[in-house]
C-alpha positions as CSV (number, residue, x, y, z in Angstrom):
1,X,-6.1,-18.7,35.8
2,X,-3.2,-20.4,33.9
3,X,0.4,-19.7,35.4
4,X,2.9,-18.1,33.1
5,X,5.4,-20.6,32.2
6,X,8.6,-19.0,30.3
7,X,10.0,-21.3,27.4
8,X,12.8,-20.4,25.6
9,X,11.2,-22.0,22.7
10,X,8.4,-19.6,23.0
11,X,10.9,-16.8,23.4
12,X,12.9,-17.6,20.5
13,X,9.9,-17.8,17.8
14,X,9.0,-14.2,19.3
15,X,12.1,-12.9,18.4
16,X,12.0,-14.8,15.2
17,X,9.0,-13.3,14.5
18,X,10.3,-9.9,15.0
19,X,13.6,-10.1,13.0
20,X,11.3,-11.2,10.2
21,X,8.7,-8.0,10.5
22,X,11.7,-6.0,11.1
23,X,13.7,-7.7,7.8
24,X,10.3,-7.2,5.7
25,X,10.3,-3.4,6.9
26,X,13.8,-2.8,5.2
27,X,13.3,-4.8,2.4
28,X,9.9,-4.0,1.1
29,X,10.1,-0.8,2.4
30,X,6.6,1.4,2.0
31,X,4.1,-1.8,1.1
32,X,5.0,-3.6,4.7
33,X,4.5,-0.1,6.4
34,X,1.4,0.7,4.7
35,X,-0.4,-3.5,5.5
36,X,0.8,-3.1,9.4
37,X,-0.8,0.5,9.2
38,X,-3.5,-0.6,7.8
39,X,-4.3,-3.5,9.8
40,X,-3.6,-1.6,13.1
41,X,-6.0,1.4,11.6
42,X,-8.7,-1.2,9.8
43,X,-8.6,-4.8,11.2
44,X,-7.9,-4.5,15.0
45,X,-10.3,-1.9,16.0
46,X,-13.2,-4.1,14.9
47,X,-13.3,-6.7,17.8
48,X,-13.0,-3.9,20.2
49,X,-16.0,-2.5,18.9
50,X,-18.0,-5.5,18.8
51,X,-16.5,-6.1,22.1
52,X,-17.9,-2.9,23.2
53,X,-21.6,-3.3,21.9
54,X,-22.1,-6.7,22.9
55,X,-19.6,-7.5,25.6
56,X,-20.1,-7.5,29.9
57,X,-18.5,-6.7,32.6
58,X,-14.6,-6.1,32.4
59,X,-14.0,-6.6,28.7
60,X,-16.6,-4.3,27.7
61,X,-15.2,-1.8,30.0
62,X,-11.7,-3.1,28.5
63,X,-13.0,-2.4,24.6
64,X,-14.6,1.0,25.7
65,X,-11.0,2.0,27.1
66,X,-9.2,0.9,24.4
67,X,-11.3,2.4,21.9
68,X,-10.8,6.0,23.3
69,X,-7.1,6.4,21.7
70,X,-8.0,5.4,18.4
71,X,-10.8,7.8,18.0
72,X,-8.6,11.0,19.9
73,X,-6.0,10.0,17.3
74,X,-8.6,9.9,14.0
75,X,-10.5,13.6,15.6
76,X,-7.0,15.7,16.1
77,X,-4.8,14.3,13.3
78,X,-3.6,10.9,12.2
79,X,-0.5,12.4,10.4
80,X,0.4,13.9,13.2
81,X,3.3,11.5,14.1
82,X,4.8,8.9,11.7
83,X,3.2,5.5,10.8
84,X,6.0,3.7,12.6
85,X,5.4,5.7,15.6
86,X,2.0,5.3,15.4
87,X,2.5,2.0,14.8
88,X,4.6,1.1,17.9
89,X,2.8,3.6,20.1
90,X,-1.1,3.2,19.4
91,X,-1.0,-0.3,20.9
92,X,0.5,0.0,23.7
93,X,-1.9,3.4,24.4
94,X,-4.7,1.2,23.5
95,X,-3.9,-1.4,26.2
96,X,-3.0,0.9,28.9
97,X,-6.1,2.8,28.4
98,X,-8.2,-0.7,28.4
99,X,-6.2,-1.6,31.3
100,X,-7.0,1.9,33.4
101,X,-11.1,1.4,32.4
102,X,-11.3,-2.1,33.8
103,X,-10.0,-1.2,37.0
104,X,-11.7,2.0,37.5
105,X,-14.7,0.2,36.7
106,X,-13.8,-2.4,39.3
107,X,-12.8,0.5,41.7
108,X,-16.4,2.0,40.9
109,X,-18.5,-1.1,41.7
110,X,-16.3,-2.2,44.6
111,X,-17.2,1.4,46.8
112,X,-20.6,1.5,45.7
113,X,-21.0,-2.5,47.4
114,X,-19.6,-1.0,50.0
115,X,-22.4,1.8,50.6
């Protein structure tokens, strides 16, 4: 694997990046809130589903995870909590639940070598 090399260049065009989104979010107001909703709702679930159907291994186990917030969110209510919240929060569920299914899945397959 490639090592992680920190660049304050890199670091800078993040937080560039973010004073923009967060400039556009004040300014246009409702229109920016509703594209980042609906690209987080519309846009970024499809690879994880296709990454589910035809992937292997860890990154199907990965998409599967991650897939399992969006749909608990779209079955109880997706006006349950605010679009910024959801925006900020669904990500980070999504990753941590992808995270948690590629290890278990590891964990799983490691024990039942062992047997």
């Amino acid at each position: 694997m490639p090592r992680f090399r920190f660049s304050l260049w890199w670091l800078m065009i993040a937080i560039t990046a973010v004073c923009v989104l967060l400039f556009l979010s004040q300014t246009v107001g409702d229109f920016f809130g509703f594209v980042v909703v609906s690209v987080l709702w519309c846009i970024l679930p499809t690879p994880l589903v296709i990454l589910a159907i035809f992937g292997r291994d860890d990154p199907q186990a990965f998409a599967i995870g991650a897939l399992v917030p969006w749909t608990l969110i779209i079955v109880k209510s997706p006006f349950a909590m605010s679009f910024v919240g959801l925006s900020i929060w669904l990500p980070i569920l999504c990753t941590v639940c992808g995270i948690v299914a590629g290890v278990t899945r590891r964990w799983i397959r490691a024990n039942l070598r062992s047997e």
